[in-house]
GUKOL-167107 format. One line per field, with one value per residue (C-alpha): x, y, z. Coordinates in steps of 0.05 Angstrom, whole numbers, plus 32768, in hexadecimal, padded with zeros to 4 digits. Layout:
residues N
xx [X | ...]
yy [Y | ...]
zz [Z | ...]
END
This chain:
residues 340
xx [8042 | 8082 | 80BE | 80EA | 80CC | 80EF | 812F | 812C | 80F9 | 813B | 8165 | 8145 | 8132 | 817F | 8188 | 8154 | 8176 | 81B9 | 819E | 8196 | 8168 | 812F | 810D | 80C7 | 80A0 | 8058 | 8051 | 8036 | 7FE9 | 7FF1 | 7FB8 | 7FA8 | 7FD8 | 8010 | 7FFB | 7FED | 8021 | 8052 | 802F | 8025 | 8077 | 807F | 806A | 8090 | 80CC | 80B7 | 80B2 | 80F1 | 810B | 811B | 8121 | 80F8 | 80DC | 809A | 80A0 | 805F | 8080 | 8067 | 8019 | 7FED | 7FCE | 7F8C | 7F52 | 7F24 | 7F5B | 7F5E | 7F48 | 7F7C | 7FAA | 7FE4 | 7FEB | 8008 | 804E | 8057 | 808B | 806F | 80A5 | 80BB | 80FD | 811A | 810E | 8136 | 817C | 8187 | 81C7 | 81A5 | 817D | 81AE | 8173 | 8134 | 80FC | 80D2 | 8094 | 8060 | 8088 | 8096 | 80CA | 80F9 | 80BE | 808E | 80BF | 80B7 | 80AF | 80D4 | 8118 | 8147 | 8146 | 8188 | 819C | 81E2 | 8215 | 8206 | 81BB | 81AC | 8165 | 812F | 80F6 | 80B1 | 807D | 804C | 804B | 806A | 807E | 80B5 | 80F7 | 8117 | 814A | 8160 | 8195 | 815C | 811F | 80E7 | 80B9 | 8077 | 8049 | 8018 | 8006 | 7FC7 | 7FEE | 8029 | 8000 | 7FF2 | 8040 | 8058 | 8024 | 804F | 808E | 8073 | 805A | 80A1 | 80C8 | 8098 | 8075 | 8035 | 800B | 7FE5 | 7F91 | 7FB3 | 7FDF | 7FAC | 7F83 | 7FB0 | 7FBF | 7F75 | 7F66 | 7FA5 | 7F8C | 7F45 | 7F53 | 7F91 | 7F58 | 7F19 | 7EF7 | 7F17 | 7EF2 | 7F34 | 7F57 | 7F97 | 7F68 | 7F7B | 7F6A | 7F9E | 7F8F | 7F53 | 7F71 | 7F9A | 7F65 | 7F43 | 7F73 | 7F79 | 7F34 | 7F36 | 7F6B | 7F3C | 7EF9 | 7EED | 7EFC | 7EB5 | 7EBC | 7EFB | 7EE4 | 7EAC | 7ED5 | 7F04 | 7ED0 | 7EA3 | 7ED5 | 7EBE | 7EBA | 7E80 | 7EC2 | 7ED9 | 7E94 | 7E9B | 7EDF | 7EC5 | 7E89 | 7EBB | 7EDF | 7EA7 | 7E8B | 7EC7 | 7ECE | 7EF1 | 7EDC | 7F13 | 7F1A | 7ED3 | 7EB9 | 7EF8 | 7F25 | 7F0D | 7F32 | 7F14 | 7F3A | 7F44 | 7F73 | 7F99 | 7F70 | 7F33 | 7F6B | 7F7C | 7F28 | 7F13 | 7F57 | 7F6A | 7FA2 | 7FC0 | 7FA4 | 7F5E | 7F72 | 7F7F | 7F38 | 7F2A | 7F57 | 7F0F | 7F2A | 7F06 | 7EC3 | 7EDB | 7EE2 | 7EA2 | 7E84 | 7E8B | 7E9A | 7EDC | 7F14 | 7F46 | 7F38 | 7F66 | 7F56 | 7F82 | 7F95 | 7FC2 | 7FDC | 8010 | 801A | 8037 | 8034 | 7FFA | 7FE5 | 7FCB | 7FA0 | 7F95 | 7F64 | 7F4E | 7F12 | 7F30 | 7F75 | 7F70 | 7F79 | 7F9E | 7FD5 | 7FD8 | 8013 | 8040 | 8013 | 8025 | 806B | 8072 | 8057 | 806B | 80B2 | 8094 | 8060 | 804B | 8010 | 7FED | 7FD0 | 7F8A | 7FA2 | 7FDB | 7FFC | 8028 | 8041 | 8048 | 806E | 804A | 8012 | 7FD0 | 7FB9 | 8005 | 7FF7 | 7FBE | 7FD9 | 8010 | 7FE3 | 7FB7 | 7FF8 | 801A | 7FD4 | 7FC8 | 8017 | 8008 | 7FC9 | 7FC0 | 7F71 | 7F6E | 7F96 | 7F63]
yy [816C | 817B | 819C | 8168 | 8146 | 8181 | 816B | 8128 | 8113 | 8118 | 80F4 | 80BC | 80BC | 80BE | 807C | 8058 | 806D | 8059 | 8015 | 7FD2 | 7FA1 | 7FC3 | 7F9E | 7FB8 | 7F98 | 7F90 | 7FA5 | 7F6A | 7F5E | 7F98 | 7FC3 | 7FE4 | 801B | 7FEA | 7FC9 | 7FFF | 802A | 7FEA | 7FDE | 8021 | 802C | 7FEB | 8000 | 804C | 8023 | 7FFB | 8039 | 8051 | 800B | 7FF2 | 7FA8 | 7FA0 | 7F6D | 7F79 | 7F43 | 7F39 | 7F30 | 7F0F | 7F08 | 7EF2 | 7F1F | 7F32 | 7F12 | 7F52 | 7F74 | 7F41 | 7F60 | 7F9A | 7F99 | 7F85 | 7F58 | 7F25 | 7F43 | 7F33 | 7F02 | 7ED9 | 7ED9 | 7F05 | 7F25 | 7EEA | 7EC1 | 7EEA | 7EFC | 7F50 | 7F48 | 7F3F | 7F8A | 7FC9 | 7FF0 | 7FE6 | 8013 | 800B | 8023 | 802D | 8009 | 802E | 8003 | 7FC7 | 7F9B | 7FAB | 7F8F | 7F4F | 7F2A | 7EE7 | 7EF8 | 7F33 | 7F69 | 7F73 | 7FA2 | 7F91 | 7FCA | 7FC3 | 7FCE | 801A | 8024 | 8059 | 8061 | 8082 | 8081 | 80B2 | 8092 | 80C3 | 808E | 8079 | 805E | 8038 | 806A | 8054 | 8077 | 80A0 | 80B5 | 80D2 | 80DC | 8107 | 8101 | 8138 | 8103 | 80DF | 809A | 8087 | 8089 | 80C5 | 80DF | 80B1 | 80DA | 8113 | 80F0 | 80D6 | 8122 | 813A | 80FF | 8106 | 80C4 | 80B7 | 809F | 8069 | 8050 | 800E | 8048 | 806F | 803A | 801A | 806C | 807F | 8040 | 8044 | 8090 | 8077 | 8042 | 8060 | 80A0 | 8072 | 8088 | 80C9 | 80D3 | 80D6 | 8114 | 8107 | 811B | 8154 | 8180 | 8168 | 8125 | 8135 | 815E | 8114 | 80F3 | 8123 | 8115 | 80CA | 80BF | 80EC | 80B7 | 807B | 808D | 8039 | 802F | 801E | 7FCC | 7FD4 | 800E | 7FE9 | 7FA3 | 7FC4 | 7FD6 | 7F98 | 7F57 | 7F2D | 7EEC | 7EC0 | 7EB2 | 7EFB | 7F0D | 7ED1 | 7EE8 | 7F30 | 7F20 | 7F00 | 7F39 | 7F69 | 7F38 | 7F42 | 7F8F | 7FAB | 7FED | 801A | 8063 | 8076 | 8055 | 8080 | 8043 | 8006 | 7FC3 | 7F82 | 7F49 | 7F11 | 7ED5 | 7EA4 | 7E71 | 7E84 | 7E7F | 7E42 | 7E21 | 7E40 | 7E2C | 7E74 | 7E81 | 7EBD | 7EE5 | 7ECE | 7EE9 | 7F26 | 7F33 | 7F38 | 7F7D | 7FA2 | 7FF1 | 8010 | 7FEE | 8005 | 804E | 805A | 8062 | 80AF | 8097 | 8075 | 809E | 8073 | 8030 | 7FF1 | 7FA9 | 7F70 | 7F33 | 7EFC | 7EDC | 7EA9 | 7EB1 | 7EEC | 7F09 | 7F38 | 7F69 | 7FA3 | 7FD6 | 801E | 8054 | 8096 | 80BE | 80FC | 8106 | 814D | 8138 | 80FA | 80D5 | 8084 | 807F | 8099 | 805F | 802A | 8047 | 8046 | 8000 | 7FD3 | 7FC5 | 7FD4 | 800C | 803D | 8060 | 80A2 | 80CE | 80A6 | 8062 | 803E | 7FEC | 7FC8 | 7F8F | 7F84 | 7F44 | 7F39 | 7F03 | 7F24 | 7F3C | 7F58 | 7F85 | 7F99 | 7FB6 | 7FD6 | 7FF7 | 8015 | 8038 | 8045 | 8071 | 808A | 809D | 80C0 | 80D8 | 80F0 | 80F3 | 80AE | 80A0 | 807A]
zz [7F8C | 7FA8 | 7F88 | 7F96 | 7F58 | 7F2E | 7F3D | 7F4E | 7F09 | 7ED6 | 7F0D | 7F0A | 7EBC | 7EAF | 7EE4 | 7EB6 | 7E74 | 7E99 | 7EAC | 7E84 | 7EAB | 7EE0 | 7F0F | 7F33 | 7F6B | 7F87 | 7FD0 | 8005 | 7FF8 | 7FB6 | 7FAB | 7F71 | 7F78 | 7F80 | 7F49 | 7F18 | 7F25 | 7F16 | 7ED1 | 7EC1 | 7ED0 | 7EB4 | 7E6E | 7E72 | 7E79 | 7E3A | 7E13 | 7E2E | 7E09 | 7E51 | 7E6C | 7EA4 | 7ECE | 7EFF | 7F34 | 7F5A | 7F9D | 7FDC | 7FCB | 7F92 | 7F5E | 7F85 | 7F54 | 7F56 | 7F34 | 7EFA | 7EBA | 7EC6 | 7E88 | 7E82 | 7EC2 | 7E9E | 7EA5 | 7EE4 | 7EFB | 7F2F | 7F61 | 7FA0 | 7FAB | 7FD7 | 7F92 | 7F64 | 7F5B | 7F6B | 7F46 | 7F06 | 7F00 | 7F03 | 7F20 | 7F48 | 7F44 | 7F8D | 7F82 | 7FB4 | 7FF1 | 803C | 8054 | 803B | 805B | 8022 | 7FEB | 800D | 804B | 803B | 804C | 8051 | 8020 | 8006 | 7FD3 | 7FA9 | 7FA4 | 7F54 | 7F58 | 7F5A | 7F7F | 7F7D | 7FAB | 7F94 | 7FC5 | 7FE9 | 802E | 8066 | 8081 | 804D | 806C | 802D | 8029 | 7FE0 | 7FB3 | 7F9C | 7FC1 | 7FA4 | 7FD9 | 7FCF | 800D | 7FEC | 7FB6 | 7FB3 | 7FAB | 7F7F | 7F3E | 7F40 | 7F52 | 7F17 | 7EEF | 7F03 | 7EF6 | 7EAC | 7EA1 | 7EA9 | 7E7C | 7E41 | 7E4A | 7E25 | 7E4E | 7E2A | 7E38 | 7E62 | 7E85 | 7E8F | 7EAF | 7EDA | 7F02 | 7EFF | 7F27 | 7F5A | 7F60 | 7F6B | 7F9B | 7FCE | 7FD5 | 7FE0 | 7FAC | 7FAF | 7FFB | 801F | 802F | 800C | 7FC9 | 7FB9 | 7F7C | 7F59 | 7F5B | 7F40 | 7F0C | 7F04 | 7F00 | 7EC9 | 7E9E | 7E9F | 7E98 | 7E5A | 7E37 | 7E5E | 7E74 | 7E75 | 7EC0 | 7EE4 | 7EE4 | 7F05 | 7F33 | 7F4A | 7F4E | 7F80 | 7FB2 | 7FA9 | 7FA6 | 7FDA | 7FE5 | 8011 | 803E | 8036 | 8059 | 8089 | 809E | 80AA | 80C7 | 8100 | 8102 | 8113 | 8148 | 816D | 817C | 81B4 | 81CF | 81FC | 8213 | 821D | 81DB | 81B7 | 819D | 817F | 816B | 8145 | 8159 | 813D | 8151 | 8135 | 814C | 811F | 80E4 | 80F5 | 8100 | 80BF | 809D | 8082 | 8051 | 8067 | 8031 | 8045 | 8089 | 8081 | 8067 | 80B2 | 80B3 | 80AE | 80C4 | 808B | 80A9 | 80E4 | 80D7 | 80C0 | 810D | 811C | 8167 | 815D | 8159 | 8151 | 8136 | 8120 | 810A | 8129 | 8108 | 812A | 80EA | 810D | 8158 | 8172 | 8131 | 812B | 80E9 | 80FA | 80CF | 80EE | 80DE | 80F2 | 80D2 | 80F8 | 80DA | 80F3 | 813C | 812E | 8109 | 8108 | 80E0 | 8123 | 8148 | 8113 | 8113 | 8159 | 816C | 812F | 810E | 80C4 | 80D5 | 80A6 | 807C | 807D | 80B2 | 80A3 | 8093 | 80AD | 80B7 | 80E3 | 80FC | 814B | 815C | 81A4 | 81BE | 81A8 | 81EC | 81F8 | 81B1 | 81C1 | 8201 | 81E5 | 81AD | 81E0 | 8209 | 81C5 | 81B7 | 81FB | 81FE | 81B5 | 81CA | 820C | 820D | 8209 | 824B | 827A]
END
């Protein structure tokens, strides 16, 4: 934990005691830390005898996650669907750039809506009126544990829930290396107010679908080797999309880095998806964040990169053979070992 959180904590209590209507988004494709950390802040505000409205922004609730509690507050709408002028204050949880509050339109924020970013990416470029911004943290449950901790909140068993599972899934099960022992000190104590997390545990590691397995099968048949048997890509084009009909959210169950990152090999490893032409996702990984950082690669190649040292996502608006080109230089420019 930083010490910004010192100062900056009351700060941003006294902006929700000074405002009258809140609003709070899901990131694009929300995982459980986006979505927990919204509920969880959803119902401090309550307590606080706030207004506040959770929007569910660009995707659909994921259907693993569905027997979380509470998930019925959210609005079903994105931020291109609602009016700014109507909340005094937006609380952006768990989003690195303006391009995770949505992806429909512009992100605008009115002169009369105050905003407050609290993330843990590195990455973070909102640059709102107020940035809380604690890259030592797990994930942003666990820093609004920190920021409930300081206000007094009482963290409730649905509270306590919603943080232990963003905690559990942003560290993989608390395998990653941004675990630290205070998120397991975190951790201790939410599982003391709710020890009932297993079904949900287990439900966000085993989700998938016969497609889902379909899709990734694909995905894995299509692996691109570079550098010496270093770097390795999964491709997969638009034109599979488009002969097994894929909603985009189907899709992007071909972004398959974690898969990926379990060969000791690979260095460097990313999954390519070519969701509309010249418009490919892209989903780094490293298992040695020692020697190397793919958040500068997805910051360097995409217009919204971002992530962590291990784990990182962009967008690179270039014909698929073009972006995978200009990965490999971005890499070997980063990376001099991997120069061939």
């Amino acid at each position: 934990m930083t010490s910004d959180i010192h100062y900056l904590a009351p700060q941003i209590l006294s902006a929700i005691k000074d405002s009258k209507n809140i609003l709070l988004h899901c990131h694009l494709y929300p995982d459980p830390d986006s979505i927990g950390s919204v509920l969880a802040m959803t119902a401090a505000l309550k307590q606080l005898g706030k207004r506040v409205t959770p929007i569910m922004g660009d995707s659909e609730f994921p259907e693993y996650f569905i027997d979380i509690p509470n998930k019925d507050w959210f609005v079903t709408k994105n931020y291109s669907q609602i009016n700014p002028e109507d909340y005094d204050l937006f609380l952006i949880l768990d989003s690195s750039g303006p391009h995770m509050v949505t992806q429909t339109g512009d992100v605008v924020f009115p002169k009369t809506m105050k905003t407050i970013a609290i993330d843990h990416h590195r990455t973070n470029h909102i640059n709102a009126d107020i940035n809380l911004i604690d890259t030592l943290c797990s994930s942003t449950s666990e820093l609004l544990f920190q920021l409930f901790s300081h206000w007094k909140i009482k963290i409730d068993k649905d509270m306590a829930l919603q943080l232990f599972l963003g905690i559990f899934a942003d560290t993989g099960g608390f395998k990653y290396m941004n675990t630290s022992p205070e998120t397991f000190r975190v951790a201790s104590e939410l599982v003391k107010i709710n020890s009932n997390y297993h079904s949900l545990a287990y439900a966000i590691e085993n989700h998938h679908k016969a497609l889902d397995l379909e899709i990734m099968g694909l995905a894995l048949s299509s692996i691109e080797k570079y550098s010496n048997n270093q770097i390795a890509f999964s491709i997969f084009p638009y034109e599979l999309i488009q002969q097994k009909s894929l909603s985009r959210d189907e899709a992007s169950e071909a972004l398959i880095p974690d898969t990926l990152r379990t060969v000791t090999d690979w260095r460097i490893v990313a999954s390519l998806v070519e969701m509309s032409p010249g418009e490919i996702q892209v989903s780094l990984r490293t298992r040695y964040e020692d020697d190397y950082d793919v958040s500068k690669i997805a910051k360097a190649i995409g217009e919204k990169g971002g992530g962590h040292r291990g784990a990182a996502g962009t967008t690179i608006k270039q014909p698929l053979d073009t972006a995978k080109q200009s990965l490999l230089a971005i890499i070997s420019e980063l990376y001099s070992e991997f120069k061939e």
